[in-house]
N, C-alpha and C positions, 0 to 999 in steps of 0.2 A: 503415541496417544491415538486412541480412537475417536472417531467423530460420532457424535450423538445424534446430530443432525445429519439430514440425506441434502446435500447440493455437492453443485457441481462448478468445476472449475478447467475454464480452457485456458491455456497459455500461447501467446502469438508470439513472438521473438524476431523483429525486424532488423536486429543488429547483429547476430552471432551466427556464423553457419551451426553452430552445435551448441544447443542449449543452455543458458547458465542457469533457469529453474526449474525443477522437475517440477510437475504436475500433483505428485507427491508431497513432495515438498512444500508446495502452497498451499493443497487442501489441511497438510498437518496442522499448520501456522492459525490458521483461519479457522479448525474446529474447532475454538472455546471461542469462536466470536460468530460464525455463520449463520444465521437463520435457515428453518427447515426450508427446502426448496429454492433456497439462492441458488441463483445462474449467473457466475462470476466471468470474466474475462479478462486478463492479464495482460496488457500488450506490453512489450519492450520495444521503446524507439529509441531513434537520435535525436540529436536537438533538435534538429531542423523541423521534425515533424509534430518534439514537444510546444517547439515555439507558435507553430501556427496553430495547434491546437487550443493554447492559453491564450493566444490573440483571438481568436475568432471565437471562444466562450467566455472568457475571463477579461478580454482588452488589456490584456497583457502583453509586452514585445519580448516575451525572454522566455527561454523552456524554462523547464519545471521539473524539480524531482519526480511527484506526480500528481494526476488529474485523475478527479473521478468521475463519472456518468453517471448516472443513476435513471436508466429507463422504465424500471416498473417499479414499484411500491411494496407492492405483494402479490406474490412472494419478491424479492427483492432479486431485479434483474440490475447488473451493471458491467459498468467497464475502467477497469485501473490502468492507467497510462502511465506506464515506467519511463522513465527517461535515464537509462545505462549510464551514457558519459556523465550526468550530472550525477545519479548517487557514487558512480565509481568515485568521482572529483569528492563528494560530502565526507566517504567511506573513511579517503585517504588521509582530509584536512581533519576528521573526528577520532582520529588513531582506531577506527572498528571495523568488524570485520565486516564485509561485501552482506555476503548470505545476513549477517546479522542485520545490518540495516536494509536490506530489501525486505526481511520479514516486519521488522516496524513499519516501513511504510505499506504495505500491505494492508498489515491492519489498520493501521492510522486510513489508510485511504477505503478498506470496507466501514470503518466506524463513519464519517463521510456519507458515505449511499447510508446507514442507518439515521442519518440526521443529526450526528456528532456535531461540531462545531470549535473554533477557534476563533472567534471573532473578540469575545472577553475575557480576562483572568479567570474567572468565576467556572466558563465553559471550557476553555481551554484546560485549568486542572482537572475535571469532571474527564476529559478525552485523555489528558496525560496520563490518570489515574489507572483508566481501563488499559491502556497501550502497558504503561508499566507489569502492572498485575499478568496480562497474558506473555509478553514477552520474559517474565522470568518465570514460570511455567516450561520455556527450552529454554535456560538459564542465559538468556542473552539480557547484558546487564542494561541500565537505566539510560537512554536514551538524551536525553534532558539533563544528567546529573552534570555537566559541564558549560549548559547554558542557559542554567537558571542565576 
């Protein structure tokens, strides 16, 4: 699929000597959701570095699949904090594939920098809804249909 929209997206990968997401890959995911001029950044950590990242914004003591940033507004600059061992760990416990659920959280986590939310039923379907609809689009199935 082509992207309609012009942004950009860098991928940092502190866990893997050789890639698990192409650059490619993530812009695809992310063109039916991107805003024109986003300046996205992708990091892959480990826990260690999930953890203190969710402590020191979130007062969290525990990584985290992921964390978002959200630096600029508009055009919509940020940063998505992968946490590898924990989605590997979600992938395996939700019988799904790797690649399928890092592009969920992906988008779940640019919807996020867009002002998405989870905090009510009400918001939380409003987010499930967009996530669903773009994720089967590359036919990666329903996300949520086992923990609703």
């Amino acid at each position: 699929m082509k992207s309609k929209n012009s942004f950009s997206v860098f991928v940092q990968d502190t866990v893997h000597n050789r890639k698990q997401l192409s650059k490619k890959q993530c812009v695809e995911w992310l063109s039916l959701v991107a805003k024109n001029q986003s300046k996205i950044t992708l990091r892959i950590v480990d826990e260690n570095e999930s953890k203190i990242l969710n402590k020191k914004f979130r007062n969290k003591d525990t990584s985290t699949n992921i964390l978002s940033f959200l630096m600029l507004e508009d055009p919509i600059e940020g940063d998505l904090v992968l946490c590898h061992p924990i989605i590997k760990m979600e992938a395996k416990a939700q019988n799904k594939k790797i690649r399928d659920h890092y592009a969920h959280l992906i988008i779940h986590g640019y919807l996020h920098l867009l002002g998405y939310d989870h905090q009510n039923n009400a918001d939380a379907d409003k987010m499930e809804n967009i996530e669903r609809k773009i994720l089967s689009k590359f036919n990666i199935s329903d996300p949520y249909k086992d923990y609703k």
